[in-house]
ROSERO-205126 format. One record per residue (C-alpha): residue in one letter; x negated, y negated, z negated. Coordinates in steps of 0.001 Angstrom, whole numbers, padded with zeros to 6 digits, always signed. Each point is the difference from the previous one (the first is absolute). Example, Ala and Ser with C-alpha at 12.3 -4.5 7.8 and 13.67 -1.06 7.14 Angstrom:
BEGIN
A-012300+004500-007800/S-001370-003440+000660/
END
This chain:
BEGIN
X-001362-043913-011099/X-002981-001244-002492/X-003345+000427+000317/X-001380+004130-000527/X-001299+000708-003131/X-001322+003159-000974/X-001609+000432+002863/X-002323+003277+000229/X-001873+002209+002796/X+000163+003781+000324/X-001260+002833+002219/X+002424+002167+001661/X+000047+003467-000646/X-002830+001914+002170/X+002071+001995+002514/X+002445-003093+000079/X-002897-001627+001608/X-000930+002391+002294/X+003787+000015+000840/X-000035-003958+000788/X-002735+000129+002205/X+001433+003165+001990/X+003116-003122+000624/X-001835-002009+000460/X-001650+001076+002617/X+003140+000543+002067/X+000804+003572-000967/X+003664-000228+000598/X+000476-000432+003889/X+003398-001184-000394/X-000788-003043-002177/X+003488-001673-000330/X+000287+002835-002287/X-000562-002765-002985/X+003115-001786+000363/X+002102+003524-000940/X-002269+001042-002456/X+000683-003243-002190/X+003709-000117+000375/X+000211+003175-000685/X-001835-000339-003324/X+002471-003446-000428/X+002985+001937+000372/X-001098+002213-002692/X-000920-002549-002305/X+003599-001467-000029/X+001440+003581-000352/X-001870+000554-003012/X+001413-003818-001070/X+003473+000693+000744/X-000304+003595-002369/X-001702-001960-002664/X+002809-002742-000466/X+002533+002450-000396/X-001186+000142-003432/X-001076-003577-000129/X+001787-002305+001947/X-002455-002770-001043/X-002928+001196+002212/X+001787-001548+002903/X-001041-003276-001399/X+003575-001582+001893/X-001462+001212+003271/X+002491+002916+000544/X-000800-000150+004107/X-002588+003029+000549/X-001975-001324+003277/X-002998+000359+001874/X-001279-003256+001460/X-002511-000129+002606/X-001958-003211+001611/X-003058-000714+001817/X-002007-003527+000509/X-001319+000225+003795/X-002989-002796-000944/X-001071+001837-002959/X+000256+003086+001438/X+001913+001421-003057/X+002810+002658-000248/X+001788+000115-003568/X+002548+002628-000946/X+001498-000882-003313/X+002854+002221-002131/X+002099-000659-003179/X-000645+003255-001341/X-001386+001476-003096/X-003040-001926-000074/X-003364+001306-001402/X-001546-001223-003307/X-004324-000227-000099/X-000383+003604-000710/X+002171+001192+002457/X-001778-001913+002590/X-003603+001144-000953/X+001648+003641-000098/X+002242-000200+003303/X-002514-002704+002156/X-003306+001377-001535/X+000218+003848+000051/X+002080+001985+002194/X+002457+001449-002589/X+000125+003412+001422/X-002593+002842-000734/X-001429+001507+003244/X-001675-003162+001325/X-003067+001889+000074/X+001222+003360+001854/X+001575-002305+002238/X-003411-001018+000807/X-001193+002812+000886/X+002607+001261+002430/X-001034-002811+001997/X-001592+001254+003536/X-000991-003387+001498/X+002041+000452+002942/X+002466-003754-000597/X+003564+001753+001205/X-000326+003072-002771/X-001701-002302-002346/X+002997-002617+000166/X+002861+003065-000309/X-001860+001165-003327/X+000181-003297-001962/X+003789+000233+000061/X-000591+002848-002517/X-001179-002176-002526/X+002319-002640-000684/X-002382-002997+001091/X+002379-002153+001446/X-001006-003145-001750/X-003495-000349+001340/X+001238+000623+003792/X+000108-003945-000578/X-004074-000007+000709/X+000866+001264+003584/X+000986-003314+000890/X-001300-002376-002764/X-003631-000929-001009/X+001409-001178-003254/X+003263+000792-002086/X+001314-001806-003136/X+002815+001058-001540/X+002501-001961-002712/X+001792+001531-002371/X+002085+000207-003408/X+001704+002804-001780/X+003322-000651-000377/X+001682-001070-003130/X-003887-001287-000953/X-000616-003934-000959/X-000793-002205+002853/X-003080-000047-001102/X-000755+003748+000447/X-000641-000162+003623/X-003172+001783+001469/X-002107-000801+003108/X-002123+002431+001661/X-002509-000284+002898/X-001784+001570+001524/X-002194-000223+003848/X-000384+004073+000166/X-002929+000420-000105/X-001233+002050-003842/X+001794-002828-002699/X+002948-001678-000678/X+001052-002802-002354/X+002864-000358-002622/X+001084-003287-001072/X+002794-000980-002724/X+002460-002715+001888/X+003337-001707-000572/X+002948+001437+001910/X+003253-000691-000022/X+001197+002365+001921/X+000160+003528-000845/X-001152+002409+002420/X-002565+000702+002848/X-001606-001768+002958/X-002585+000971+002176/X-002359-002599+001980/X-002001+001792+002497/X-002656-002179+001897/X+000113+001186+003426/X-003008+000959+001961/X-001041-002027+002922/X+001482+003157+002259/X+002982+000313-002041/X+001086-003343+000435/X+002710+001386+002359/X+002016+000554-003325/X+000602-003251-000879/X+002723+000005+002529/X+004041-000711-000554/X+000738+002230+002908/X-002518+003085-000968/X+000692+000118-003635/X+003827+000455+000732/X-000784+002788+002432/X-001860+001777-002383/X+002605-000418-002974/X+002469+001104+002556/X-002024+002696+001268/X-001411+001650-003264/X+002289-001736-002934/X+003122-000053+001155/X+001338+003055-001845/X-000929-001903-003106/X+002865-000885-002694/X-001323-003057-000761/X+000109-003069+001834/X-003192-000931+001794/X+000272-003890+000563/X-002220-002066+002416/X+000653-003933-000174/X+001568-001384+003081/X+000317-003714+001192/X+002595-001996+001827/X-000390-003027+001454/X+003791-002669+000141/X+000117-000889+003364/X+001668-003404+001697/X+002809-000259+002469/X-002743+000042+003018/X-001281+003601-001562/X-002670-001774-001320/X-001830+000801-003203/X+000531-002172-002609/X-003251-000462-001485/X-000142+000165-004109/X+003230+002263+000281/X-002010+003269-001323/X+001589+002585-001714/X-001799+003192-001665/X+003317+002584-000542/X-001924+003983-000661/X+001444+002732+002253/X+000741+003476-000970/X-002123+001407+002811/X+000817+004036-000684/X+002758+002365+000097/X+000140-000030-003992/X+002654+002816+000053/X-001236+003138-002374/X-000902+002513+003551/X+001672+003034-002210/X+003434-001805-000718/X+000282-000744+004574/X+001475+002194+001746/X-002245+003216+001461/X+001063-001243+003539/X-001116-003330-000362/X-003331+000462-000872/X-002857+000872+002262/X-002799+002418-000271/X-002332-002711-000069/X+002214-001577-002645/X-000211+003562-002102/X-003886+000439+000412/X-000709-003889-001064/X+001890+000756-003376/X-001865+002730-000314/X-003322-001925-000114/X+001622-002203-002384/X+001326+002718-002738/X-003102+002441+000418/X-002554-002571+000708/X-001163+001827+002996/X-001967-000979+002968/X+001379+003006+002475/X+004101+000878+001097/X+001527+002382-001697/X+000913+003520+001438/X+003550+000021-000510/X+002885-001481-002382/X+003045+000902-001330/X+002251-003142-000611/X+003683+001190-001768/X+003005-001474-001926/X+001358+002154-002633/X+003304-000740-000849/X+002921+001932-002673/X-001159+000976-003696/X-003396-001226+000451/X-000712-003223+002367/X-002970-000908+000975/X-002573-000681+003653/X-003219+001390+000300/X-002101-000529+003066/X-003318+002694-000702/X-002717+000021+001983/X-003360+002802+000939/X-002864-001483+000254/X-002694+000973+002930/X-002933+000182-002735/X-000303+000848-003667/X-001246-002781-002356/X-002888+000403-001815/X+001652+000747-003464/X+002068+002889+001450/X-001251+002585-002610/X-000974-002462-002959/X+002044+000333-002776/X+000624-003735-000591/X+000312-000789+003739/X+002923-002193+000939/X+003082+002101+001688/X+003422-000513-000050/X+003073-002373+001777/X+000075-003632-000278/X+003253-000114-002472/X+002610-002694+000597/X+003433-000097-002044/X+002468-001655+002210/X-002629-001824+001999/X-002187-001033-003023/X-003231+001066-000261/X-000515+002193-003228/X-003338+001834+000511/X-002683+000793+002625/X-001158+003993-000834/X+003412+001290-000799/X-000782+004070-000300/X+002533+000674-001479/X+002279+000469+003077/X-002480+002826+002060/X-001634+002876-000862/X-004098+000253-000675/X-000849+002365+003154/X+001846-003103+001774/X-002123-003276-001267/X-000974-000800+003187/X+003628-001116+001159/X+000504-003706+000131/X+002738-002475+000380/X+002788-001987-001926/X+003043+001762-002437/X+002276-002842-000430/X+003230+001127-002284/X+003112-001201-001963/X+000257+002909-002417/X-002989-001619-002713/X+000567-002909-002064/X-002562-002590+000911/X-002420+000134-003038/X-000464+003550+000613/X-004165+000742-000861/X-002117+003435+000851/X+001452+001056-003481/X+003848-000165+000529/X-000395+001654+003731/X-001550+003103-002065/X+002923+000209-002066/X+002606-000628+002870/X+002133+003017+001647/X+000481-002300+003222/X-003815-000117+000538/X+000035+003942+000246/X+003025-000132+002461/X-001702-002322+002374/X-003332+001296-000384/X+001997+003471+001233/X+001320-002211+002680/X-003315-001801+001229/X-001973+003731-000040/X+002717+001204+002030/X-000713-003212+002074/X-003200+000311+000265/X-000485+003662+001044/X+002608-000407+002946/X-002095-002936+001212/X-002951+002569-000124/X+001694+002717+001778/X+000930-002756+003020/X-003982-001120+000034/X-001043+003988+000262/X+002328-000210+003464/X-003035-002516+001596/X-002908+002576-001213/X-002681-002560+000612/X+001604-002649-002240/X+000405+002904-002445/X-003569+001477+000354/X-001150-003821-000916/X+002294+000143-002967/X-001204+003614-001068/X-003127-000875+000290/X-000058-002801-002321/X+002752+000935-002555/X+000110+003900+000579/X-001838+001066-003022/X+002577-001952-002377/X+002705+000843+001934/X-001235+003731-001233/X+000662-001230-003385/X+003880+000117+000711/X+001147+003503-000697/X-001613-000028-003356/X+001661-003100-000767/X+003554+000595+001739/X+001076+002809-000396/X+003793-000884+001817/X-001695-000788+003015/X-002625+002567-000164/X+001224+001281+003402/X+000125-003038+001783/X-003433-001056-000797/X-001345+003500+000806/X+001651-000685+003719/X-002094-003105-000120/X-003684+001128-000593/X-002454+000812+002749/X-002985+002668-000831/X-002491+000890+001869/X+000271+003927+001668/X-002165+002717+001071/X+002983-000840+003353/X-002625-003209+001539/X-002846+000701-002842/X-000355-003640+000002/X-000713-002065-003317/X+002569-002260+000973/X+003448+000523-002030/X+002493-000110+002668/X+001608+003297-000059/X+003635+000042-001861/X+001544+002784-002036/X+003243+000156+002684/X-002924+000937+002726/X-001573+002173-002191/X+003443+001811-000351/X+000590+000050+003846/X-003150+001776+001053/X+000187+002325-002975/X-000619+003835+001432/X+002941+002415+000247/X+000192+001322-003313/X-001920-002361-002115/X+001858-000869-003126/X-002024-002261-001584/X-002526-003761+000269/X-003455+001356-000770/X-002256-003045-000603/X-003247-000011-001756/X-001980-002457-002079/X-003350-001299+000628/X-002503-002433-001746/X-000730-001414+003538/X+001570+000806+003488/X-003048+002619+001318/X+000617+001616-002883/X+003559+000631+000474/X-000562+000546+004034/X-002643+002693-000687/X+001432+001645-002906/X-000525+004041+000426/X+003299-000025-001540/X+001578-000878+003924/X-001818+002478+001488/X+002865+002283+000219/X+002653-003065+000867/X-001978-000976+002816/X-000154+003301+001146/X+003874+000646-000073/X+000301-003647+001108/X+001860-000974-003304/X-000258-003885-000720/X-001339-000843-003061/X+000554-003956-001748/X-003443-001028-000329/X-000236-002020-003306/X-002807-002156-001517/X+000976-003221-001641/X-001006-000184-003511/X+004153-000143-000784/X+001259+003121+002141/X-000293+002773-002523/X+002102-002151-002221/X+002430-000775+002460/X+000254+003616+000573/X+000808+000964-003217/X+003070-002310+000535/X+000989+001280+003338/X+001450+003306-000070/X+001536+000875+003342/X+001244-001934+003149/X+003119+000640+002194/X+000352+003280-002025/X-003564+000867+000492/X-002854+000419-002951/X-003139-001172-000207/X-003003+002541-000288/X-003370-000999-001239/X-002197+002874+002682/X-002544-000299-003182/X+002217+001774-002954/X+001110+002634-000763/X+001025+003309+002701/X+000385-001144+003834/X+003656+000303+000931/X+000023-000436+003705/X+003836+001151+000709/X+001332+001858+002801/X-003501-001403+001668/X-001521+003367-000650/X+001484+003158+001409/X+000576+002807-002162/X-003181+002234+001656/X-002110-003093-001348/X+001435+000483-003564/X-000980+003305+000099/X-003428-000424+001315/X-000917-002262-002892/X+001149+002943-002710/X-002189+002123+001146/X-003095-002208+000136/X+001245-000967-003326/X-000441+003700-001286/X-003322+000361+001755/X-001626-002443-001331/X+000998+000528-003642/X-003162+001608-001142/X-002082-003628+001463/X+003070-002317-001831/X-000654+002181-002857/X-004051-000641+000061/X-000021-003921+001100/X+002315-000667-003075/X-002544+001795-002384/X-002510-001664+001565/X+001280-003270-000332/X+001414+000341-003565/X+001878-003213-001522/X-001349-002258+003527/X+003645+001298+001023/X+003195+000807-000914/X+001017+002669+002816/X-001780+001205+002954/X+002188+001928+003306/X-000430+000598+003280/X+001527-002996+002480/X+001758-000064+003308/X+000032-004084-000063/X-004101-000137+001368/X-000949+000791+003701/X-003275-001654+000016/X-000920-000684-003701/X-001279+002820-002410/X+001613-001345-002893/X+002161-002594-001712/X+001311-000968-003611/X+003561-000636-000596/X+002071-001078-002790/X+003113+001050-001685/X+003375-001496+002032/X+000223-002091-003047/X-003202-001160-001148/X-001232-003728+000800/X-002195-000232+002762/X-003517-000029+000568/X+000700-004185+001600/X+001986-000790-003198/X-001858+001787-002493/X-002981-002253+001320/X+001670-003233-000155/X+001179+000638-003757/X-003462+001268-001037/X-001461-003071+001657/X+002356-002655-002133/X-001271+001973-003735/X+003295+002603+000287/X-001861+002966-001403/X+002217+003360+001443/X-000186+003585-000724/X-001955+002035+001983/X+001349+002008+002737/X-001551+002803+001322/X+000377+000306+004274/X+001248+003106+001866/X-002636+001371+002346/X+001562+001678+003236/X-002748+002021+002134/X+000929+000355+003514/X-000575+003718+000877/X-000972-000491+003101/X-002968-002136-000335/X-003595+000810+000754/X-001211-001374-003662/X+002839+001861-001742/X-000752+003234+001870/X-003818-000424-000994/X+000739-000857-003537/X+002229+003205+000284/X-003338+001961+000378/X-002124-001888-002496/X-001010+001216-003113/X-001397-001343-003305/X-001303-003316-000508/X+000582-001000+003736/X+003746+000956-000392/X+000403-002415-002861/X-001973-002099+002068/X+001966-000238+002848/X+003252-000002-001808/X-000802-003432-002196/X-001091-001435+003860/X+003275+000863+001346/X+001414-001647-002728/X-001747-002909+000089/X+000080-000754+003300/X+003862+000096+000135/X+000088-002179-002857/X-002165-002302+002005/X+002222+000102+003230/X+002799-000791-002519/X-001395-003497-000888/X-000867+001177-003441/X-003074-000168-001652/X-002523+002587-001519/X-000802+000286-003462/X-003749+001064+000527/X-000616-000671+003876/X-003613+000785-000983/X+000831+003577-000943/X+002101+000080+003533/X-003275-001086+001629/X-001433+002927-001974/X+001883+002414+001115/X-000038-000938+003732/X-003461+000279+000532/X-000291+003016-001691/X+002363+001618+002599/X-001504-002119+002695/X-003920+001246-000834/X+001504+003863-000629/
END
């Protein structure tokens, strides 16, 4: 190695500072954490090798041997972990070393609560693994040199932490990476034979590729003595070095499944659960999936990273393979490893390949039956629900063959517990269902008071009908998708006529015909009154406490959805609302009696106000202001 040249000084990016000095002021609590973080990051550089001399042979520069190598001095206090991997060129360096190459640094920020254990969970979500070196050192360097570049392509970069780093142009001979952290003076525990084999053992051991430490032997005389001069340096394959997904399920430990998981999904907490099968016959191939216990930060951005780490016949062929699950199931992580692709197969040739579709059938399938086993443990599930339940919802849009199954998976919350917490399923919805109730009423909410409160459950909670309390922005399009469950339909209690079943007795039928017929001459008035504001008005049996509400056509697009369109620039048609007027009312027996001006009055309050209790808004609120006081002051 010459002399740097080219040597130049640049700032880190601004959150990546704020990031460093979160390390380094001992945010992880579990600071051997490093030592993972930068095999793991090893490993993947000599994947990405191995893939790229498929096509070129060449980049292995004779050094066929993919390895991880690490040593430590015990005077200098120094731990180095080096690879023969891919390498990084100068601008990969100031791209990877000086910028955290993942958008969200920022938000990540922010979630940050100041409380260390929380704190230390969240950075897992943001693919930092590199500068968990700073836990331990007060200075890093690293070496490096793309490979298949001249010898004279290598790059040094430094840097102490602490706002800057420096880039320097070296000679190296060597392709590939290696990292010289500095230890601290209270880190010096590191630079120990004994502890860094524990903690390859202990957190690398899944790994494919050998991890090396040096080791030393001393000849020894007839008397056992050593023979002084006799030194000799042999390295030591001190991991497992076995692919985890090609062992056998009952040879490998839980503690064995959850470190792997760190290692494909770059996450600081255990999974849930896994699913680890061989498939063998037309297609063959092992996956090992996995649910994580929190959602990454780039869960619902489009360009977020999702998808199985791909491997064809143990070689590593791509990291975000989305090919093989659904959308509404991105969060699923874990390895597909498979003869049945040829080895240079790239994102384009899995689009056009019939096998992709029949394991992506297979892996959904997979996937949902390891979902169904979770929802047995319902506070494992609840955890899951409440980090991936919204996407989740996304599911019977998307899959329509397993429409069912997913259904039997979501969790609402109920007018059953009136809680805000989803936890109540559609099979215990079914269960407590009244004798004589055909049908899932549900109604949809811009926020969960609204739903709760709606005057449209006045007469559910009366009868003691349960009613699917919905409010995510994504419900009303997830029940457009779902039609019925276990034979039942779905019925929005805010469109079109109430159809309660066999819940009402005959006598109450007839009851609400002839309040019907009485109050024809007020229908008849209100709807003169109110002109175009409406497009029918009648008489209701649905209120018990409310004067009024508006409802919609069974078909129309809901008040929630109509709002979300309007809000992303999707002009719609207008609809006009239903008014219902319950008879027996106080307000609706005094407009009854009104006359002129205060009729009209009255009538546009009535409708405004259920508009209001609705969620929606007023086209003139100041004319509804109006109005009140007028009747108010009368």
């Amino acid at each position: 190695m010459t002399t740097a040249t080219h040597e130049e000084t640049l700032g880190f990016q601004t959150e990546v500072k704020q990031l460093l000095n979160l390390m380094i002021n001992s945010l992880y609590s579990n600071r051997e954490i490093f030592l993972r973080e930068l095999i793991s990051n090893a490993a993947d550089a000599c994947d990405k090798l191995r893939y790229a001399a498929l096509d070129n042979d060449a980049l292995y520069e004779g050094d066929s041997e993919l390895r991880i190598e690490i040593e430590h001095d015990a005077e200098a206090g120094t731990v180095t972990v080096r690879d023969n991997g891919i390498g990084m060129n100068r601008d990969d360096v100031i791209a990877n070393l000086g910028t955290i190459a993942r958008s969200g640094t920022a938000e990540f920020l922010k979630q940050l609560s100041g409380e260390q254990q929380k704190d230390a969970k969240l950075i897992g979500q943001f693919g930092v693994g590199f500068y968990s070196g700073f836990i331990v050192a007060d200075e890093v360097t690293v070496r490096t040199r793309k490979a298949g570049a001249h010898a004279n392509e290598g790059v040094e970069w430094r840097s102490q932490g602490e706002g800057e780093f420096t880039v320097a142009d070296i000679e190296r001979l060597k392709h590939g990476t290696e990292i010289v952290l500095h230890l601290k003076e209270d880190a010096k525990e590191f630079a120990d034979d004994f502890r860094l084999q524990n903690l390859v053992r202990k957190y690398s051991d899944h790994i494919e590729v050998p991890v090396r430490m040096p080791k030393t032997e001393t000849a020894k005389d007839d008397e056992g003595n050593e023979i002084e001069g006799s030194e000799v340096t042999t390295w030591e394959t001190v991991n497992e070095a076995t692919a985890l997904w090609v062992r056998p399920k009952s040879e490998i430990s839980d503690d064995e499944y959850k470190a792997f998981y760190k290692h494909v999904a770059h996450d600081f907490s255990d999974p849930l659960t896994w699913s680890h099968n061989k498939v063998e016959g037309k297609l063959e191939y092992t996956s090992l999936l996995y649910v994580p216990s929190r959602a990454p930060f780039d869960l619902y951005e489009r360009d977020g990273s999702r998808g199985v780490k791909l491997y064809v016949q143990r070689v590593f062929i791509m990291d975000d393979a989305e090919q093989f699950l659904p959308l509404y199931l991105r969060f699923i992580k874990g390895v597909l490893d498979t003869r049945d692709l040829s080895l240079n197969v790239s994102r384009e040739i899995l689009q056009q390949d019939p096998k992709v579709e029949k394991i992506k059938s297979a892996l959904t399938k997979r996937a949902l039956d390891m979902l169904k086993k979770l929802a047995k443990d319902s506070e494992k599930y609840q955890t899951f629900w409440n980090h991936f339940g919204s996407v989740l919802k996304e599911g019977p849009g998307e899959d329509f063959a397993n429409r069912e199954t997913i259904a039997g998976l979501l969790r609402f919350s109920t007018t059953h517990t009136d809680s805000t917490t989803q936890d109540q399923s559609l099979a215990e919805y079914v269960e407590r269902m009244k004798e004589g109730q055909k049908k899932i009423y549900y109604i949809v909410a811009d926020g969960f008071n609204a739903a709760k409160n709606s005057p449209h459950l006045e007469i559910f909670r009366k009868k003691g009908i349960e009613v699917l309390l919905l409010n995510d922005r994504i419900d009303e399009w997830l029940m457009s998708h779902l039609t019925e469950f276990d034979g039942k339909a779905f019925a929005d209690v805010a469109k079109g006529e109430l159809d309660l079943g066999d819940v009402e007795d005959e006598a109450e039928k007839k009851a609400q015909e002839e309040t019907a017929k009485a109050k024809e001459d007020l229908v008849k008035r209100v709807q003169e009154a109110l002109g175009d504001g409406v497009q029918e008005v009648k008489v209701t049996h649905r209120l018990t406490d409310s004067p009024a509400c508006v409802v919609l056509p069974e078909h129309e697009m809901g008040f929630q959805m109509r709002r979300i369109m309007e809000a992303a620039g999707q002009p719609l048609p207008e609809v006009k609302p239903i008014l219902e007027l319950n008879p027996e009312h106080a307000l609706v027996s005094r407009l009854e009696s009104a006359e002129g001006e205060s009729f009209d009055a009255l009538a546009h309050i009535l409708l405004d106000q259920a508009i209001i209790a609705e969620g929606g808004h007023l086209d003139d609120p100041a004319a509804y202001v109006k109005r009140l006081n007028s009747v108010l002051t009368a």
